[in-house]
C-alpha positions as CSV (number, residue, x, y, z in Angstrom):
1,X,27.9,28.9,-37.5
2,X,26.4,26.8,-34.5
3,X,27.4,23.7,-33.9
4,X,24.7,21.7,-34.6
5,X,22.7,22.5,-37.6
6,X,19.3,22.3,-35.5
7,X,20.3,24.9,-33.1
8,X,18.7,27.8,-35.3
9,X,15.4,26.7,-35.5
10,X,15.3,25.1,-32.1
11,X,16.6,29.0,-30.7
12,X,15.0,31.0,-33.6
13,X,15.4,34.1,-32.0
14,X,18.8,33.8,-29.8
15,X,21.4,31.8,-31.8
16,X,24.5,33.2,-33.0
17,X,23.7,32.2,-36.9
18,X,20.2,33.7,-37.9
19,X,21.3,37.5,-39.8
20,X,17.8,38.6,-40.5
21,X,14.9,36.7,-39.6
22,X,10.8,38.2,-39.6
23,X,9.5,37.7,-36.3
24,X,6.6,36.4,-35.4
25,X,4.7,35.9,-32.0
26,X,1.5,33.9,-30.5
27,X,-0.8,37.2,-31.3
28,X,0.9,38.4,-34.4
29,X,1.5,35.7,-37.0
30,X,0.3,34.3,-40.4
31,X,-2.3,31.7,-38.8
32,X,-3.0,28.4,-39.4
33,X,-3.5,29.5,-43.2
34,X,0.1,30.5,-43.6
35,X,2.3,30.1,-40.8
36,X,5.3,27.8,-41.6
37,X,4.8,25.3,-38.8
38,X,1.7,25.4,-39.3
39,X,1.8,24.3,-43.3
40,X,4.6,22.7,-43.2
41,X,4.1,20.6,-39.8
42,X,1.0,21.2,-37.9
43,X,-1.5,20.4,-41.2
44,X,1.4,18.5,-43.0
45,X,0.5,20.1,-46.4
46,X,4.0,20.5,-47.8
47,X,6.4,17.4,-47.5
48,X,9.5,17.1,-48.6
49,X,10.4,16.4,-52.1
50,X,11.7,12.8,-52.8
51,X,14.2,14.6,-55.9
52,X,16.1,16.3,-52.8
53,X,15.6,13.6,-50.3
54,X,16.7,10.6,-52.6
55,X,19.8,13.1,-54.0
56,X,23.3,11.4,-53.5
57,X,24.8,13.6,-51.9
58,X,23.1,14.2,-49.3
59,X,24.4,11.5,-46.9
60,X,22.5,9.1,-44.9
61,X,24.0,9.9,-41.8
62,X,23.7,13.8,-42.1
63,X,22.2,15.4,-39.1
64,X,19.9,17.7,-41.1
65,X,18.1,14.2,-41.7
66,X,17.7,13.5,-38.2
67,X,14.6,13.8,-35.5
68,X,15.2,17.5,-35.1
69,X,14.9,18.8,-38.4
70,X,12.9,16.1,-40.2
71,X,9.1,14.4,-39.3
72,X,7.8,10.8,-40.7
73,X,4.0,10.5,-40.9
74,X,2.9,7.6,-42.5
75,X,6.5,7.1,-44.5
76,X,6.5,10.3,-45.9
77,X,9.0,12.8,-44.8
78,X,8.2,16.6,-43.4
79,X,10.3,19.3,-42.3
80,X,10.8,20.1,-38.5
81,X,12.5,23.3,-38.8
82,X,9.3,25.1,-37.8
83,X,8.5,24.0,-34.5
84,X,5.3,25.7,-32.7
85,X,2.7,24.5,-34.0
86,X,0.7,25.7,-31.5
87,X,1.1,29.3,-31.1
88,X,2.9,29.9,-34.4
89,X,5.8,31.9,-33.4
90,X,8.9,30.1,-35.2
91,X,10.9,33.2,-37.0
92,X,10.9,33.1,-40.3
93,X,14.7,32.7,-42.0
94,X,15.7,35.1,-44.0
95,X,19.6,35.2,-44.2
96,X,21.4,32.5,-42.1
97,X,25.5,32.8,-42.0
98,X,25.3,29.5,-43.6
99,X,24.2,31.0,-46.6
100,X,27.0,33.8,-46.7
101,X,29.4,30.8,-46.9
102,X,28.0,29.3,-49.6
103,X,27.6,32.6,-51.1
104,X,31.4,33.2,-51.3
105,X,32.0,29.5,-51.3
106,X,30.0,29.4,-54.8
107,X,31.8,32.8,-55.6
108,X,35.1,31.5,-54.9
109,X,34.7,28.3,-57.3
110,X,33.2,30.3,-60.5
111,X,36.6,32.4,-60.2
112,X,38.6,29.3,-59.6
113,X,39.8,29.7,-56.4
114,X,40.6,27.1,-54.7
115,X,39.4,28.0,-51.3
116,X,35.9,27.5,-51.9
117,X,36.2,24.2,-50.2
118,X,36.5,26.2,-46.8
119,X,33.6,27.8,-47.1
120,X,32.0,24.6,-48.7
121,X,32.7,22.1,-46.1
122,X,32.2,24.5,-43.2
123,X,28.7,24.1,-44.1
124,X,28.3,20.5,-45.0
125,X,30.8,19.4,-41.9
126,X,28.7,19.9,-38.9
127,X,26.2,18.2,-40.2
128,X,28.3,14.7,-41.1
129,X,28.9,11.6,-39.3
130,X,32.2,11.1,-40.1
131,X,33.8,14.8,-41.5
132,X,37.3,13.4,-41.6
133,X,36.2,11.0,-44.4
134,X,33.1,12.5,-45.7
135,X,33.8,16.2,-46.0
136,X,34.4,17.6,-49.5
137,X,37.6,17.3,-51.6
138,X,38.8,19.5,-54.7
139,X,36.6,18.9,-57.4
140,X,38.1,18.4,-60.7
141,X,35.9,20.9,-62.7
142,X,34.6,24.5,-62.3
143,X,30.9,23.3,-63.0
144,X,31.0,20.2,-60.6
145,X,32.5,22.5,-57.8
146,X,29.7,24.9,-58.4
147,X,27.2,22.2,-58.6
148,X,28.0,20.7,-55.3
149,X,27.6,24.1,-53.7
150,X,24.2,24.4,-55.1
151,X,23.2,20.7,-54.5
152,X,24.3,21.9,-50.6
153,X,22.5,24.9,-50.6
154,X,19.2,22.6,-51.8
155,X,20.0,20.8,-48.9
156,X,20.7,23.5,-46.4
157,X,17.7,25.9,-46.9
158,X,15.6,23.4,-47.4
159,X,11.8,25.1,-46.8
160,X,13.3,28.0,-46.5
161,X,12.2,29.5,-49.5
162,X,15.5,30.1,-51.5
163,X,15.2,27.8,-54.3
164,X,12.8,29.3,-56.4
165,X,15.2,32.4,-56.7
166,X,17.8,30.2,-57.7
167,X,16.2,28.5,-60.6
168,X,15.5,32.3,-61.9
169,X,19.0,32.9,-61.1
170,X,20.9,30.3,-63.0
171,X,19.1,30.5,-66.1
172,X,21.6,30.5,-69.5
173,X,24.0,30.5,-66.9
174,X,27.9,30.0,-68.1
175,X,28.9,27.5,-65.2
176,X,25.9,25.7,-64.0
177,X,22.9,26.6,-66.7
178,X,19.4,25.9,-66.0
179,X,16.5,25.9,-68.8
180,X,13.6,27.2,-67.4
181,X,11.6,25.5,-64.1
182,X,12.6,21.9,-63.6
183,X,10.0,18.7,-63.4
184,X,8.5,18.4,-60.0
185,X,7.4,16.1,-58.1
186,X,3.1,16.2,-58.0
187,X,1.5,18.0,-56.4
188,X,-2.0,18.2,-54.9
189,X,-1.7,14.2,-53.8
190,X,-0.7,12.4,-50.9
191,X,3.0,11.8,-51.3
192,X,3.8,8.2,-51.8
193,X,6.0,6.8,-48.8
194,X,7.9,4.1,-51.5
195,X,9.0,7.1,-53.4
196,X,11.8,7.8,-50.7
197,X,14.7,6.1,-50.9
198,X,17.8,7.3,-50.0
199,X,20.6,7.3,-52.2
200,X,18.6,6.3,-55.0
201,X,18.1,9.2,-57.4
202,X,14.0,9.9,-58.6
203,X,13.1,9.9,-61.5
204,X,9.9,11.3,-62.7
205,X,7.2,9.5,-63.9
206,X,3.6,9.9,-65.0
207,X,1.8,12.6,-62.6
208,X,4.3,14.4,-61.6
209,X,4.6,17.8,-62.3
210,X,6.6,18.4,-65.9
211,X,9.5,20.8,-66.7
212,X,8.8,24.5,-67.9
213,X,11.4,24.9,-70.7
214,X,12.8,29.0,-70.7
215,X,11.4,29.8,-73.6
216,X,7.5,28.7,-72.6
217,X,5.3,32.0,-71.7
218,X,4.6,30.8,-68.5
219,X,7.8,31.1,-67.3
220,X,7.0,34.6,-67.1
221,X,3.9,35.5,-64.8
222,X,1.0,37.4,-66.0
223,X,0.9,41.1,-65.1
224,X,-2.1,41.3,-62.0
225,X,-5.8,41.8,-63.0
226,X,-5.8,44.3,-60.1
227,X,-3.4,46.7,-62.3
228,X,-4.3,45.8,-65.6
229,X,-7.7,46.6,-64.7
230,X,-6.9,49.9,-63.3
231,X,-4.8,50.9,-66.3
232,X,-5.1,50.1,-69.5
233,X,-1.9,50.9,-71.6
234,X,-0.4,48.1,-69.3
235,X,-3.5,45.8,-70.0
236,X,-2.5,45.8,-73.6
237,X,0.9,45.2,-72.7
238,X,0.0,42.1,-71.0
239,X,3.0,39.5,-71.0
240,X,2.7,37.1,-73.9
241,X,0.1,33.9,-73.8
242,X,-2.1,35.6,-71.1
C-alpha cells in the first residue's frame, strides 16, 4: 500500500499499489463522452451518492474525504480520483493491492479467522486521523465483520466501478445476503447539497430510485437485439418480461 490513499491516482501510472490498470493517453482515450475525469469531474455528471457519503462509518476525518480525492461544486460532492481533465489520461483502476486485502481480509472473516482485522485495518488506517483510536477492533459476529469489510470496500473503490459486481455477488448470500439491486439515490437531477450530511444515515424518499427485489425480471438484462435479431432460436429464448 502507499502511504497516503491519494498517491494512486495522483501517480496513476508509477505508484507501488496499482496491479493492473488500462492505460490511457492525450491521443488515445474514451473522450469527453466517456473518460472518467471527464464524467466524473470535468462535466460533473456523476456525484457521489449521499447513501455512501452520509454512511457511519466512514469517518469525518478520513483522508479519502479530503481535497485530493473529493470536489464540492455548489454543496454537492464529486470524486477527484480522476484528475486530467484536460487531456484525459488518468489510468483506469482495475485491481489495486488495497483490494487484495480486503479480498483475504473478507475471506479471512467468513472462515472465522481472526486475522482479518490485519488486512481490514491496513486498509482503513492510512486513511484515519487518529488510527490508534479509530482503527478497527474484533467484531463480535461473523456477519458484522464481513459487513464492515464490505462497507470499506464501498468506501475504498469508490468510482471505481466494483460495486455493481458486488451486489450480483452477495445475492442469497449465507453471511452478508443481499435481495436483488438496492434503492438508489435519483438519478437524472441535480443532486441536492442538504442531502449530505455526514454521519447521518439517508434515507430514501420520494424520487429516488427504488429497490429491484431478486426475484423481479429486470434483474436479469435482456438478451441484445443485435443477436436476437441475427438468430432466432435465441430470440425465442429471450429472458423473461422482455
Amino acid at each position: 500500500l502507499t502511504a497516503d490513499p491519494n498517491t494512486p491516482f495522483a501517480n496513476n501510472y508509477g505508484n507501488s499499489e496499482s496491479i493492473f490498470s488500462l492505460e490511457n493517453s492525450a491521443t488515445n482515450n474514451p473522450s469527453v463522452n466517456g473518460a472518467l475525469a471527464s464524467q466524473y469531474l470535468g462535466r460533473s455528471l456523476i456525484a457521489i451518492s449521499p447513501i455512501i457519503w452520509n454512511n457511519p462509518s466512514w469517518l469525518a476525518t478520513d483522508k479519502r474525504r479530503g481535497t485530493n480525492l473529493v470536489t464540492v461544486k455548489s454543496g454537492v460532492y464529486y470524486t477527484n480520483k480522476y484528475k486530467d481533465t484536460s487531456t484525459l489520461s488518468d489510468a483506469s483502476p482495475l485491481l489495486r493491492y488495497s483490494e487484495v486485502l480486503l479480498n483475504r481480509a473478507e475471506a479471512k472473516a467468513r472462515l472465522d479467522d481472526a486475522t482479518y482485522l490485519v488486512d481490514l485495518n491496513a486498509v482503513r488506517n492510512r486513511s484515519l486521523n487518529n488510527p490508534s483510536t479509530e482503527q478497527y477492533s474484533l467484531f463480535a459476529t461473523k456477519a458484522a465483520a464481513v459487513n464492515a469489510i464490505l462497507t470499506e470496500r464501498r468506501i475504498e473503490f469508490l468510482a471505481e466501478g466494483l460495486r455493481w459486481n458486488t451486489i450480483h455477488r452477495l445475492q442469497q448470500d449465507d453471511v452478508a445476503p443481499m435481495s436483488g439491486i438496492p434503492a438508489k439515490y435519483k438519478n437524472g437531477a441535480a443532486p441536492v447539497a442538504a442531502d449530505y450530511k455526514i454521519g447521518t444515515p439517508y434515507v430514501i424518499k420520494s424520487g429516488d430510485v427504488t429497490a429491484i427485489p431478486y426475484s423481479d425480471y429486470r434483474y436479469v438484462w435482456p438478451i441484445p437485439t443485435l443477436e436476437t435479431s441475427a438468430n432466432p432460436t435465441l430470440a425465442a429464448q429471450q429472458n423473461p418480461g422482455y
